[in-house]
C-alpha positions in Angstrom: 6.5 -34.1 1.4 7.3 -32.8 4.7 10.1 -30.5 4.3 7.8 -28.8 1.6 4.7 -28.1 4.0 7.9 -26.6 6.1 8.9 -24.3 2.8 6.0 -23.7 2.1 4.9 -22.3 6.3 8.4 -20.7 6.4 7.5 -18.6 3.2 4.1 -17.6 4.1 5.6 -16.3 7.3 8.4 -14.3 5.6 6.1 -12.9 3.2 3.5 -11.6 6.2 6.9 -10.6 7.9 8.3 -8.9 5.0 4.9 -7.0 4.2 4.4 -5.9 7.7 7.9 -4.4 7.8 6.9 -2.8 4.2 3.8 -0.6 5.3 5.3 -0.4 8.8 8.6 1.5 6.9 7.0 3.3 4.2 4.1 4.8 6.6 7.3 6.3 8.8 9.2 7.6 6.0 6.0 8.9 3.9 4.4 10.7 7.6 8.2 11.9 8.2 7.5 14.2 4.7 4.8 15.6 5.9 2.5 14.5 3.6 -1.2 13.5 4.8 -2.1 10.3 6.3 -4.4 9.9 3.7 -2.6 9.7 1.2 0.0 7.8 3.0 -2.9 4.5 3.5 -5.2 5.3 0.5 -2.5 6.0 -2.2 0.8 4.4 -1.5 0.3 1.2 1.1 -2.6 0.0 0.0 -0.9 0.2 -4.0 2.4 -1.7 -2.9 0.6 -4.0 -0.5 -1.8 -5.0 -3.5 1.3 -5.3 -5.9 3.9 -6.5 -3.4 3.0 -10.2 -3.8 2.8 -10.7 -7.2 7.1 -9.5 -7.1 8.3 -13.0 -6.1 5.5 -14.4 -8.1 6.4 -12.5 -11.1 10.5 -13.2 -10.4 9.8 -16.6 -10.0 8.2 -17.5 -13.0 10.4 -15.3 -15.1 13.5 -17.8 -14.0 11.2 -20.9 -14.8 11.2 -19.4 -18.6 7.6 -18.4 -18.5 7.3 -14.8 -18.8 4.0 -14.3 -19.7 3.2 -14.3 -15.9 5.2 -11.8 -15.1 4.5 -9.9 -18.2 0.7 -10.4 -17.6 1.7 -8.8 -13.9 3.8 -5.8 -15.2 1.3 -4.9 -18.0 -2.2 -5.5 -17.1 -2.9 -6.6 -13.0 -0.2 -3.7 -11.3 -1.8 -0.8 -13.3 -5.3 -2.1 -13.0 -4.6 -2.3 -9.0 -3.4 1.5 -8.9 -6.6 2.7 -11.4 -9.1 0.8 -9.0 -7.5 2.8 -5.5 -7.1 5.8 -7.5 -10.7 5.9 -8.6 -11.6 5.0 -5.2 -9.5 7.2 -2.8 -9.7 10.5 -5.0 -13.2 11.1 -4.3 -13.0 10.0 -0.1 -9.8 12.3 -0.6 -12.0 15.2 -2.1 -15.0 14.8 0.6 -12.5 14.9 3.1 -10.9 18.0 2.2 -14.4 19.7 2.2 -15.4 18.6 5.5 -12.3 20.1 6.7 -12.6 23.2 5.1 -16.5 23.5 6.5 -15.1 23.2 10.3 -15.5 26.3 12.3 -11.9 27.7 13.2 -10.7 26.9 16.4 -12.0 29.5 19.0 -9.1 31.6 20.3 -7.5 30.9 23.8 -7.0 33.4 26.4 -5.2 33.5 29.7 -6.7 36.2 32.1 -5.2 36.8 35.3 
């Protein structure tokens, strides 16, 4: 019984490790692109981080013979996940672009002498 509270400790601290490490990663490599940091937290961390749990939940089941966790996973959960932050982040992503294009430009700077 003991050694599997240990498993079971060990595990949850790889998997909030290993998810850390994940949005830690893809946020540098996404920002290195060029590509806006809203996308970067709306679109694609907040996607994997919602699906990137049910992986070893999904692999470990499959090897146990019952695929129709994993399969439930693949087909239906994952997909919902990425319709819910899609439907969500395209209209903040919209509003945001507006209020950015309603800012007065930036006053010109001068040096005199």
């Amino acid at each position: 019984m003991m050694i599997q509270i240990q498993i079971f400790f060990g595990g949850l601290a790889a998997l909030v490790a290993g998810a850390d490490l994940l949005v830690r990663g893809l946020s540098r490599l996404v920002l290195s692109f060029g590509i806006s940091q809203l996308v970067v937290v709306g679109l694609t961390i907040v996607a994997l981080d919602t699906s990137g749990p049910r992986l070893p939940v999904s692999f470990g089941t499959a090897m146990e013979g019952r695929t129709d966790i994993a399969t439930g996973n693949v087909i239906g959960s994952n997909p919902l996940d990425s319709w819910v932050m899609l439907s969500f982040m395209l209209p903040l992503a919209a509003v945001t672009l507006v209020l950015e294009m309603l800012q007065p430009a930036p006053r010109a700077v001068t040096c005199s002498p």
